[in-house]
C-alpha positions as CSV (number, residue, x, y, z in Angstrom):
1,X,107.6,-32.8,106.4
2,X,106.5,-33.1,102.8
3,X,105.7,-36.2,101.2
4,X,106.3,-37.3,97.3
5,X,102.9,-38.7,95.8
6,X,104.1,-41.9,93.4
7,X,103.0,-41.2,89.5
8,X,101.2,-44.0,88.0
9,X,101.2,-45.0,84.6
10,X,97.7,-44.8,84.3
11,X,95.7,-42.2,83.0
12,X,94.0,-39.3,85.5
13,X,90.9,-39.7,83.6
14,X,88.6,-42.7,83.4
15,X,86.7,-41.4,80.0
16,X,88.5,-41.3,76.6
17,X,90.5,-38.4,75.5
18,X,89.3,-35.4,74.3
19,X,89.0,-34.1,70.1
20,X,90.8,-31.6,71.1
21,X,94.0,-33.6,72.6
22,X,93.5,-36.5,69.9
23,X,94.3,-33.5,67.0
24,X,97.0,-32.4,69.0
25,X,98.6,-35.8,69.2
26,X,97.7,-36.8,65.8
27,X,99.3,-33.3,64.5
28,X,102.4,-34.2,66.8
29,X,102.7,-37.5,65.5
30,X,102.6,-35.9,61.8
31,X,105.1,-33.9,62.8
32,X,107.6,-36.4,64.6
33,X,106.9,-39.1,61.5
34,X,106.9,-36.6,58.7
35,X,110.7,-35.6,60.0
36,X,112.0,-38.8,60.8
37,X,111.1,-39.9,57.4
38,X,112.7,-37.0,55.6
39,X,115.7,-37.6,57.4
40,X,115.4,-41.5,56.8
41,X,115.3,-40.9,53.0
42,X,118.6,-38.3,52.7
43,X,120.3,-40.2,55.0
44,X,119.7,-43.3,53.2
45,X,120.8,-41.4,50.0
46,X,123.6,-40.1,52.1
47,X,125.1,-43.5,53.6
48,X,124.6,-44.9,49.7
49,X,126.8,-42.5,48.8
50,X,129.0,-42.9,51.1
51,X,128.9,-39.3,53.5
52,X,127.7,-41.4,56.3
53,X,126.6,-44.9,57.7
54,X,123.2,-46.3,58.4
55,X,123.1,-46.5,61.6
56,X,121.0,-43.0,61.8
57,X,118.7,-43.4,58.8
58,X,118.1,-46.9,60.4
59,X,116.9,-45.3,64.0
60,X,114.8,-42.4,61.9
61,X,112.9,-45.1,59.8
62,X,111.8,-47.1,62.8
63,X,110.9,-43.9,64.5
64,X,108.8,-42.6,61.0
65,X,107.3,-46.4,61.4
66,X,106.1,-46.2,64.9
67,X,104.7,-42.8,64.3
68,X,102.5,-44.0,61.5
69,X,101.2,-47.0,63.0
70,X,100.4,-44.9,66.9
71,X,98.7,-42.0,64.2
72,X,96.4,-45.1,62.6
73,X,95.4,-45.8,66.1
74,X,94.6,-42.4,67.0
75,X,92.7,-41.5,64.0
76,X,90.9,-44.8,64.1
77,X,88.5,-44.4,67.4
């Protein structure tokens, strides 16, 4: 019989992360903010026109938000 171990929500480690992992989530964070903005700006544009509503540049600006501010706190340490 084969048991399922539980998944906690803390990290495996006890010491800080790595250089290496807090580039690769600072690049990824770039990456996810960088898009959501873009998308935020022509889909503003868009729904001012009138192509679409707001509701998605709405959602991609609060993404492009919460990407900068977890990349300050990344960055920071």
């Amino acid at each position: 019989m084969s048991t399922v171990r539980g998944v906690g929500l803390t990290p495996s480690s006890s010491g800080p992360p790595s250089r290496r992992s807090r580039e690769r989530r600072a690049y990824q964070l770039v990456l996810v903010g960088g898009t959501a903005g873009v998308i935020a700006v022509v889909g503003f544009i868009l729904a001012a026109v009138g192509v679409m509503g707001f509701g998605i540049p709405f959602i991609a600006a609060i993404v492009a938000v919460v990407c900068a501010l977890i990349f300050r706190r990344t960055v920071s340490r």
